[in-house]
C-alpha positions as CSV (number, residue, x, y, z in Angstrom):
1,X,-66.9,15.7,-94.6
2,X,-66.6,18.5,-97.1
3,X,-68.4,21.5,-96.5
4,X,-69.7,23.6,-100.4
5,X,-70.3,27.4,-99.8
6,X,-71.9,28.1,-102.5
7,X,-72.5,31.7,-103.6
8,X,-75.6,31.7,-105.8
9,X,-77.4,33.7,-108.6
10,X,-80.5,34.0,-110.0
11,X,-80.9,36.3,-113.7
12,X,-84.3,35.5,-114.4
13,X,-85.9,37.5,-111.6
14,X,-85.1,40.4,-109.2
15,X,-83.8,37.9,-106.8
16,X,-80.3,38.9,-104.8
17,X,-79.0,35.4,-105.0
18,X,-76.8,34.4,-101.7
19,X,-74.8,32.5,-100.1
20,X,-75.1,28.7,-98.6
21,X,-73.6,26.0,-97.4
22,X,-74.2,21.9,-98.6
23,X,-72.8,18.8,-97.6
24,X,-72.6,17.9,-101.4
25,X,-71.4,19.3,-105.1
26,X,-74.1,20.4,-107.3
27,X,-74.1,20.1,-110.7
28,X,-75.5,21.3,-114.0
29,X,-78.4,19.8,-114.3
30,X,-79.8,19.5,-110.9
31,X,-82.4,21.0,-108.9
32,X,-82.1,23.3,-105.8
33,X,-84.6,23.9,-103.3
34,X,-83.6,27.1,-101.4
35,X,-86.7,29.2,-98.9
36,X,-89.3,26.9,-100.9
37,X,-88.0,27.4,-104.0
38,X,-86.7,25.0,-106.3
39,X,-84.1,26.1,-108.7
40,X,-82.8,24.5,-111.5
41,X,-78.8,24.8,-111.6
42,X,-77.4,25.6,-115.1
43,X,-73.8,26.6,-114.1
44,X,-71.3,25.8,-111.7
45,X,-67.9,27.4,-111.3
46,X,-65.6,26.8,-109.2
47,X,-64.3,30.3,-107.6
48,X,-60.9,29.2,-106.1
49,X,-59.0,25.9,-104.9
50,X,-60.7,23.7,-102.2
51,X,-59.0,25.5,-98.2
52,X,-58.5,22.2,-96.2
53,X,-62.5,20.3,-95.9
54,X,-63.9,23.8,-98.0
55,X,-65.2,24.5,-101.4
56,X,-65.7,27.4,-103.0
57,X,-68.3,27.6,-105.8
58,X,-70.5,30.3,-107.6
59,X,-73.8,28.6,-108.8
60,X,-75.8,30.0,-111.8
61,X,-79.6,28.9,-111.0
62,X,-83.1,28.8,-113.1
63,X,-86.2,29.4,-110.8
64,X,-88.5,26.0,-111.6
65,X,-91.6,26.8,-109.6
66,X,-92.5,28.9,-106.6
């Protein structure tokens, strides 16, 4: 099973983003719940080509509600 590390990002607030690790792709579009927030994503990049079972992704996120 592939393993996402997704490095993450949030402009909208004074939030230092991170890094974590899913079991699926996200996508534009979808939501993210992340320490009991839910994000919405609005951008998805892929940082460099998949290493064996691991992706590498940088995630541009909305916060929804808190």
């Amino acid at each position: 099973m592939p393993t996402y590390k997704i490095s993450y990002v949030v402009p909208d607030k004074k939030h230092p983003g991170g890094i974590i690790n899913l079991d699926y792709c996200p996508v534009r579009g979808e939501t993210l719940e992340i320490g009991g927030v839910t994000y919405a994503i609005q951008e998805v990049i892929e940082l460099m080509p998949p290493q064996g079972l691991f992706h590498y992704l940088h995630v541009t996120c909305e916060t929804l509600e808190e």
